[in-house]
C-alpha positions as CSV (number, residue, x, y, z in Angstrom):
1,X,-19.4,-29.7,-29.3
2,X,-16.4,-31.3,-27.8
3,X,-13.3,-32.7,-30.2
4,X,-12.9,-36.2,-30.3
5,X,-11.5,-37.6,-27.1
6,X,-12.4,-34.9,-24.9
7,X,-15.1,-35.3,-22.1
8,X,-17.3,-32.0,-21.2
9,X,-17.6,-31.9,-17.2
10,X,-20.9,-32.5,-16.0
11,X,-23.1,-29.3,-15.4
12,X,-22.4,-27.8,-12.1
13,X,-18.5,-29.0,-11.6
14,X,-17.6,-26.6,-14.3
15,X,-14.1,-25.6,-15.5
16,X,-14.9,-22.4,-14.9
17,X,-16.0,-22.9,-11.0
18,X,-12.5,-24.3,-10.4
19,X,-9.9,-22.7,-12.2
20,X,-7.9,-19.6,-10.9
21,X,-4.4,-18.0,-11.1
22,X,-3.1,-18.2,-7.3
23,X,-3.2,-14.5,-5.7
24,X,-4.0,-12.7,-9.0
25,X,-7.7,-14.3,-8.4
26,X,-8.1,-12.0,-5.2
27,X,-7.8,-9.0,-7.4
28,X,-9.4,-10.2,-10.1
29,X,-12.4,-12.5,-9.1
30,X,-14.3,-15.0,-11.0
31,X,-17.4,-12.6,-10.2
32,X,-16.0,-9.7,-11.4
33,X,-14.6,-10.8,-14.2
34,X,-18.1,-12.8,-15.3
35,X,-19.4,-9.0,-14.7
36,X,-17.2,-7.4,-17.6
37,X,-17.8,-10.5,-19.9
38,X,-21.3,-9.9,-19.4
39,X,-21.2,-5.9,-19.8
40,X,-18.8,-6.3,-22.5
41,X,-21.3,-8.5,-24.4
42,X,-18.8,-11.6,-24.7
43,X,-20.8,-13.9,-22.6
44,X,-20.8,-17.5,-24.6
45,X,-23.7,-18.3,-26.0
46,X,-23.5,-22.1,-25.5
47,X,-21.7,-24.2,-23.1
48,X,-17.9,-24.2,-24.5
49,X,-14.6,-26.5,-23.3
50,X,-13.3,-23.0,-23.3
51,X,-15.6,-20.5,-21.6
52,X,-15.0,-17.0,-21.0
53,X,-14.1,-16.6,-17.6
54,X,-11.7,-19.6,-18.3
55,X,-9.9,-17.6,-21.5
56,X,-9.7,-14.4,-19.4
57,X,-7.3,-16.3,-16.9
58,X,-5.8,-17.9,-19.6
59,X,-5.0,-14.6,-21.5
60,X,-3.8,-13.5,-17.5
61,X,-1.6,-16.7,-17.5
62,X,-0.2,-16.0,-20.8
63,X,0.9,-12.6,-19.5
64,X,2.4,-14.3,-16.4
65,X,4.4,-17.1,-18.2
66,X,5.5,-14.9,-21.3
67,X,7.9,-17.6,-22.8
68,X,5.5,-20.7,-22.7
69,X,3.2,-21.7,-25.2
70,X,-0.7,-21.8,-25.1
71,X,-0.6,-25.8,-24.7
72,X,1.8,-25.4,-21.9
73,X,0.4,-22.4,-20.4
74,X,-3.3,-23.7,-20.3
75,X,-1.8,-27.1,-19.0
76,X,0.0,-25.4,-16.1
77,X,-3.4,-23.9,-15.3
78,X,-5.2,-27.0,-14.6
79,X,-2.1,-28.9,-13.2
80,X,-3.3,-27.8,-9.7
81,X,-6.7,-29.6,-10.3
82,X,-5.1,-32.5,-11.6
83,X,-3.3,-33.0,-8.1
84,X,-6.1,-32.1,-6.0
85,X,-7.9,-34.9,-8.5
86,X,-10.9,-32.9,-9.2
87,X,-10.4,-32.8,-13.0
88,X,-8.0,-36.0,-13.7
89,X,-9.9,-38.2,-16.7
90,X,-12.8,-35.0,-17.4
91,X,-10.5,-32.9,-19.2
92,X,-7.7,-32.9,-22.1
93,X,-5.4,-30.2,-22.8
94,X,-6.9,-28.1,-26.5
95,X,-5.2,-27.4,-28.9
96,X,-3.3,-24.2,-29.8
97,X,-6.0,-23.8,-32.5
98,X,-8.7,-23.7,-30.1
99,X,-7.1,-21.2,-27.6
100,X,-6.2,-19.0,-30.2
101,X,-10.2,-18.8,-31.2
102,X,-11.3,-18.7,-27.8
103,X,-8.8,-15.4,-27.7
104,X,-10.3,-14.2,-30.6
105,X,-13.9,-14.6,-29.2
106,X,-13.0,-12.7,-26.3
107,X,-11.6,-9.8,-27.7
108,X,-10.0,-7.1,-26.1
109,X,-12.6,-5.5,-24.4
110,X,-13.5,-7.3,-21.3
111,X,-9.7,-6.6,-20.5
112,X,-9.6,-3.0,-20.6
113,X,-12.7,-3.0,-18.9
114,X,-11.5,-4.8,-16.3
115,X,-8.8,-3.0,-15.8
116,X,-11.2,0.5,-16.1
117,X,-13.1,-1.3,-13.1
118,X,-10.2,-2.3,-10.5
119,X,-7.0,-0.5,-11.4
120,X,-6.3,2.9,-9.2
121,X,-3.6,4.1,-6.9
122,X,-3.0,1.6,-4.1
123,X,-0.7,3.6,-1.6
124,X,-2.5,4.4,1.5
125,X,-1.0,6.8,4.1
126,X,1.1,4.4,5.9
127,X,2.9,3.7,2.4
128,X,6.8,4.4,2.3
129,X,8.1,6.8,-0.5
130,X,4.6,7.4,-1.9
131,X,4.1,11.0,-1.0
132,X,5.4,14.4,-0.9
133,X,4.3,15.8,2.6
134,X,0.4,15.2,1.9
135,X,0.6,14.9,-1.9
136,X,0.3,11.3,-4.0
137,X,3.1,11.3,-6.3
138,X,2.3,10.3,-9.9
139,X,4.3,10.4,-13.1
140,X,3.8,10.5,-16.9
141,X,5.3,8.9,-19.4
142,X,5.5,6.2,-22.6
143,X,6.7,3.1,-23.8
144,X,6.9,1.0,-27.0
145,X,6.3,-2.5,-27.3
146,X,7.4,-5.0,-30.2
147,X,4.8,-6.8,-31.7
148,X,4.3,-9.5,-34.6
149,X,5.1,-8.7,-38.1
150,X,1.8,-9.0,-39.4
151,X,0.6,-6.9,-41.9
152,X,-3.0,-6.4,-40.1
153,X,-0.7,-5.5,-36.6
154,X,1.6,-2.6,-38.9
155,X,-1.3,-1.3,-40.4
156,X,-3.2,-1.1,-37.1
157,X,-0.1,0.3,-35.5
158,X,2.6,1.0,-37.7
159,X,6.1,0.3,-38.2
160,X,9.0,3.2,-37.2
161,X,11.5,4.2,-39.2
162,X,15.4,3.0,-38.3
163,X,17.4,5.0,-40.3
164,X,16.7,6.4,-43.4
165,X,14.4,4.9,-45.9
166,X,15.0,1.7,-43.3
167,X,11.8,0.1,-41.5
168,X,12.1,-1.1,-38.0
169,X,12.2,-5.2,-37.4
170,X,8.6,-5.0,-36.0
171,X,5.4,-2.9,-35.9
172,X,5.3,-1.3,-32.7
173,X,2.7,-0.3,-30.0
174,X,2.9,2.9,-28.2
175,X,1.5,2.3,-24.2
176,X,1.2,5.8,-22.1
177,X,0.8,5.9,-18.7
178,X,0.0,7.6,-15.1
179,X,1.9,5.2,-12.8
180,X,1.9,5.9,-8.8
181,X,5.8,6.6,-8.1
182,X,5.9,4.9,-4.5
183,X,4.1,1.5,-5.8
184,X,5.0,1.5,-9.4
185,X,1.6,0.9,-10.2
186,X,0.4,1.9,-13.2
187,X,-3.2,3.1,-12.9
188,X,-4.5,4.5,-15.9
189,X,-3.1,4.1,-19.5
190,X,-3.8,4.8,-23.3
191,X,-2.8,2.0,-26.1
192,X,-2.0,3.2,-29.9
193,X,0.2,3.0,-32.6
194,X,3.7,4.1,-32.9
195,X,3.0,7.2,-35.3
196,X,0.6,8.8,-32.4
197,X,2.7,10.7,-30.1
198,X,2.8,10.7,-26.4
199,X,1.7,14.5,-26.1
200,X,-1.1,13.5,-28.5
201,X,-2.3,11.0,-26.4
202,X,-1.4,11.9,-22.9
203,X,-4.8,14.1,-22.5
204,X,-6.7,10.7,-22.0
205,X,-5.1,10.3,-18.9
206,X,-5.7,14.1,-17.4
207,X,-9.3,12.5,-16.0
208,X,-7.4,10.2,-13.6
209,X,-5.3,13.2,-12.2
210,X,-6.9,14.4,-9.0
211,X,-6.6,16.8,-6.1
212,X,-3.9,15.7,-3.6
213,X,-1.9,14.5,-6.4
214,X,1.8,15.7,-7.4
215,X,2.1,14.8,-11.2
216,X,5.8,14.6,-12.7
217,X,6.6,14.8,-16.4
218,X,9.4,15.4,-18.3
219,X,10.3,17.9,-20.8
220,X,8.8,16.0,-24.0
221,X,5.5,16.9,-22.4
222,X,6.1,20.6,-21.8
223,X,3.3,22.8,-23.7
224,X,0.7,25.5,-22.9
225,X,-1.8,23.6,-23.9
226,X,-1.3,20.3,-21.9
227,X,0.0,22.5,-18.6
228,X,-3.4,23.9,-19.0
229,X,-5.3,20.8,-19.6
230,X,-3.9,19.1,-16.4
231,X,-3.8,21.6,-14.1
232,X,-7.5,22.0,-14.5
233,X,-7.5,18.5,-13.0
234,X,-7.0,20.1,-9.6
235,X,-4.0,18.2,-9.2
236,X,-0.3,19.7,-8.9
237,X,2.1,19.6,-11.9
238,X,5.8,19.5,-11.7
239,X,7.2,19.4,-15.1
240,X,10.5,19.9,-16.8
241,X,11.1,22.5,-19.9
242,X,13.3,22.5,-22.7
243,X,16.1,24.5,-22.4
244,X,15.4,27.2,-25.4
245,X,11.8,28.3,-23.4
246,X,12.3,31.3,-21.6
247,X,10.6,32.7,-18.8
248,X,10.0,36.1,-17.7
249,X,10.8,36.6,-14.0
250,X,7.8,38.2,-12.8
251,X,8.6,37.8,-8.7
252,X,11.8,36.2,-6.8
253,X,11.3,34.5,-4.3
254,X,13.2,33.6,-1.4
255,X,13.7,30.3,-1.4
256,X,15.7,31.4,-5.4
257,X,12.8,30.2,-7.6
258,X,10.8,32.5,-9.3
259,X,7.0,33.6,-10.4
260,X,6.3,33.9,-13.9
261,X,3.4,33.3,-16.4
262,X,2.9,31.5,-19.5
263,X,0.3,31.4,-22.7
264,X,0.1,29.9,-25.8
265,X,2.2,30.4,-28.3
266,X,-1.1,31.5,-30.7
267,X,-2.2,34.2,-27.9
268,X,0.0,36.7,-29.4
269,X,-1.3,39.7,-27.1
270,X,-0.9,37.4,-24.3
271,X,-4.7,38.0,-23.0
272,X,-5.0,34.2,-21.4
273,X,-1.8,33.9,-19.0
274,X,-0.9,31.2,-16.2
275,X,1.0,31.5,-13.4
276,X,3.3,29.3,-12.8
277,X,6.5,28.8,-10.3
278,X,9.6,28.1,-12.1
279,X,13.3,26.3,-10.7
280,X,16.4,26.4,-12.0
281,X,19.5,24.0,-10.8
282,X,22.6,22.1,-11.5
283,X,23.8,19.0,-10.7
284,X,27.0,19.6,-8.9
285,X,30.0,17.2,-10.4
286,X,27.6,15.4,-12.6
287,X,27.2,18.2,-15.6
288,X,27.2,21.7,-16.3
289,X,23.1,21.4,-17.8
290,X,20.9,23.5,-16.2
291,X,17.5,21.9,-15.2
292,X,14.4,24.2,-15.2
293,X,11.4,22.8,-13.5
294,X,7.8,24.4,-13.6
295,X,5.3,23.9,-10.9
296,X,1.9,25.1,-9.9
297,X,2.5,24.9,-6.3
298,X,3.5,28.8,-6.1
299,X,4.0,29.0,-2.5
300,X,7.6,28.5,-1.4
301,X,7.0,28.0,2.2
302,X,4.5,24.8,0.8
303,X,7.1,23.4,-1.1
304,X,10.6,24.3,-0.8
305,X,12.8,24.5,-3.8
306,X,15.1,22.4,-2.8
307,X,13.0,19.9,-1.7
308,X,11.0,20.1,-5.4
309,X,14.5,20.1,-7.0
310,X,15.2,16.4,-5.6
311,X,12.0,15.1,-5.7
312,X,12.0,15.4,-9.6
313,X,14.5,12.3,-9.7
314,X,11.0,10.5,-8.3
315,X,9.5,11.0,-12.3
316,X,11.7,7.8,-12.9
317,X,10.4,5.4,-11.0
318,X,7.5,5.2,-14.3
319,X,11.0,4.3,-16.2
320,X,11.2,1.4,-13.5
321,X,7.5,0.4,-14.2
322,X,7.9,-0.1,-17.8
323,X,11.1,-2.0,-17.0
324,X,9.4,-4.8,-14.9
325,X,7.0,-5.3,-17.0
326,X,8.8,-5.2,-20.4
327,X,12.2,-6.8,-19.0
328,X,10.7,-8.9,-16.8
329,X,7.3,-9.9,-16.8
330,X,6.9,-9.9,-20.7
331,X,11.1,-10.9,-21.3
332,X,13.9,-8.7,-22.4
333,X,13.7,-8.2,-26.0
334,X,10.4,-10.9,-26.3
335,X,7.8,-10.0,-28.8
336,X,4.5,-9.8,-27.9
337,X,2.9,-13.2,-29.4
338,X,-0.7,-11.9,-30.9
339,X,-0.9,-11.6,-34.7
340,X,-4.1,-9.6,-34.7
341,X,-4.2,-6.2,-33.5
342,X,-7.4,-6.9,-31.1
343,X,-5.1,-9.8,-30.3
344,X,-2.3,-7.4,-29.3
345,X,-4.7,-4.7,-27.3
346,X,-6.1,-7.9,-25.5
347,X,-2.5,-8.9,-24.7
348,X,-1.4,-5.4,-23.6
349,X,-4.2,-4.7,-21.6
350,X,-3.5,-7.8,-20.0
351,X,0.2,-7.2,-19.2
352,X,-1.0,-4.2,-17.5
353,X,-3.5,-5.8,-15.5
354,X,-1.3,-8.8,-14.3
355,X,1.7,-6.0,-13.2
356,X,-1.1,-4.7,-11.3
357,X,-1.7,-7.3,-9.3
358,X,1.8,-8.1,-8.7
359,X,2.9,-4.4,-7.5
360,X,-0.5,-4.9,-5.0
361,X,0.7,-7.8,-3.4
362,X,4.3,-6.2,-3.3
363,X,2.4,-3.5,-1.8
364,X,0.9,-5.7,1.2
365,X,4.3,-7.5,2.0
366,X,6.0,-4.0,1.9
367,X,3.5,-3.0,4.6
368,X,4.0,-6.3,6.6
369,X,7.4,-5.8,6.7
370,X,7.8,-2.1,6.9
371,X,9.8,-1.2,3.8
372,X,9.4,1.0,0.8
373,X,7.8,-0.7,-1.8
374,X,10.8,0.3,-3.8
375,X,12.9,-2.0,-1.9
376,X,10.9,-5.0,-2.6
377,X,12.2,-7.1,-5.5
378,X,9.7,-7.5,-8.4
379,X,11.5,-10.1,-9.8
380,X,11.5,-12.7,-6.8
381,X,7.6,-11.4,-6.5
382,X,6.4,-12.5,-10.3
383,X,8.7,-16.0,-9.2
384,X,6.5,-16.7,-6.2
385,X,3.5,-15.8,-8.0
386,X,4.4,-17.8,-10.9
387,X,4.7,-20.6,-8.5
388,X,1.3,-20.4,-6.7
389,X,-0.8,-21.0,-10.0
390,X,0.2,-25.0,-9.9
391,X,0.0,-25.3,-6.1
392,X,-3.2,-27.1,-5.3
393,X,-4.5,-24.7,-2.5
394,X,-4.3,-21.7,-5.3
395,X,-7.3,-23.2,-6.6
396,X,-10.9,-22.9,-6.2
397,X,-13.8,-25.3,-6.7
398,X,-16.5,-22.6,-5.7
399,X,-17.0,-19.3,-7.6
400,X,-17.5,-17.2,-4.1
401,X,-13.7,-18.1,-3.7
């Protein structure tokens, strides 16, 4: 039933037909997304001021303007079909109430399934920085992520310690993730609370690793047990160790790295043993640490050491990822705004999704232009995109568009 004041469109001249966000509708379309709603069993079950397909781009614009409100982000929304006139006098803005439950409707499942459904690595052969001879370079690696001080969001996620006895300011969300080191696309990722450790919940993303990849990690990650788990993934692994591991040469090789063979630490006759490839270097003038680096590429002449030893510096460029989108996108030092914890998974999963989109269209004008994706700047990309979603021609009056 609509509030007092407001007007429901007639039937076939829906909200739903015309609204869209710019260039983040052509990786999410209105078709696809009324596909997830419907397999996620969210579909409205009568006609609402505030359908699904609408709240999905409205939970996508939320993650796009960060520091707005709802009233302003849903206005911006339908600013473009004010101007083109299609909506003037049918529609008034709701109010934050009303967003908020049309959120809480949604959930956070059509999100993550959406982002199950179209995320994956987007370099293609042509794509500057994205390889290592004819491997796709991936990384591992977590974030956190401040959210509301609610006591349903701390027990869902929990609060860290500061020092001592201390709590944290905020509950915090843990994100891991497999993110594609020449587009800084993050493909695949697991959402949790702070007290669940990275190791604990990196095996979720092993089923994403695949042949032809290079996967870089750093030493938090090192084990037996996860080495194991993601090798069998067919992909390759290059992973730092901690320093107090040791190795037992087994072969030198000539290029100065060295075969050797690990187990777990519970296999104390050592019946179940890997083989693994191991490099050791320093950083001349920078320190005296010494970096040891594990791989399962055991074939020197494949993959130099030298060449393995500089392409390690590539596992940051996940660091740079989680920058974007937390300095960035979402707004250095900005809490996430959901006081629910379905509201915060639906949030996160759509802060991921919208990055996404933005690191494929960087993808596309690095192409037209020639450049490493890398040298594209995120920030004047989220500005241009931000622009598009009040420009009349970013919006749609037929659902095939």
């Amino acid at each position: 039933m609509a509030r007092p004041g407001q007007r429901k469109p007639a039937v076939g001249d829906r909200l739903s037909d015309c609204i869209s966000i710019g260039v983040l509708t052509r990786t999410f379309s209105p078709e696809l997304i009324d596909r997830v709603i419907d397999e996620s069993g969210k579909r409205e079950q009568r006609v609402r001021l505030l359908p699904a397909r609408v709240t999905v781009y409205f939970v996508l614009a939320l993650c796009l303007f960060a520091h707005e409100s709802y009233v302003e982000v849903i206005t911006l929304l339908v600013k473009g079909l004010t101007w083109a006139r299609r909506w003037s006098g049918q529609w008034s803005e709701p109010s934050d109430t009303a967003l908020v439950n049309a959120r809480r409707r949604l959930g956070p499942e059509p999100f993550e399934a959406l982002f199950r459904e179209v995320v994956k690595p987007i370099a293609i052969k042509k794509t500057k920085g994205a390889w290592y001879r004819d491997r796709r370079l991936v990384a591992i690696d977590g974030t956190i992520l401040d959210i509301p001080d609610t006591l349903d969001n701390e027990a869902r996620f929990g609060r860290p310690s500061s020092s001592g006895e201390d709590k944290a300011a905020f509950p915090q969300a843990r994100v891991v993730g497999l993110v594609e080191c020449g587009t800084h696309a993050l493909f695949d990722a697991v959402i949790s609370g702070c007290s669940d450790s990275e190791t604990k919940l990196t095996p979720a993303l092993f089923d994403s690793l695949e042949p032809e990849m290079l996967c870089l990690a750093d030493r938090g990650f090192w084990s037996y047990e996860l080495w194991k788990q993601a090798s069998a993934s067919g992909a390759d692994l290059l992973w730092r160790t901690k320093s107090n591991i040791v190795f037992p040469v087994v072969a030198q090789l000539d290029d100065g790295s060295y075969l050797s063979e690990i187990s777990a630490s519970r296999d104390c006759k050592k019946t179940e043993k890997i083989t693994v490839r191991v490099i050791e270097y320093r950083l001349d003038g920078r320190s005296d640490e010494t970096y040891r680096i594990v791989t399962t590429i055991l074939d020197p002449t494949v993959a130099p050491a030298i060449e393995l030893a500089g392409l390690y510096a590539e596992r940051w460029e996940i660091e740079s990822a989680f920058g974007e989108l937390k300095t960035y996108q979402r707004g250095k030092g900005v809490v996430l705004r959901s006081k629910s914890p379905d509201g915060v998974l639906q949030e996160i999963w759509g802060h991921l999704l919208v990055h996404y989109a933005l690191r494929l269209v960087m993808r596309d004008a690095a192409h037209e232009a020639d450049l490493d994706p890398d040298r594209m700047s995120f920030l004047n990309a989220l500005r241009i995109v931000r622009r598009q979603v009040t420009e009349p021609v970013a919006f749609s009056p037929r659902k095939s568009q």
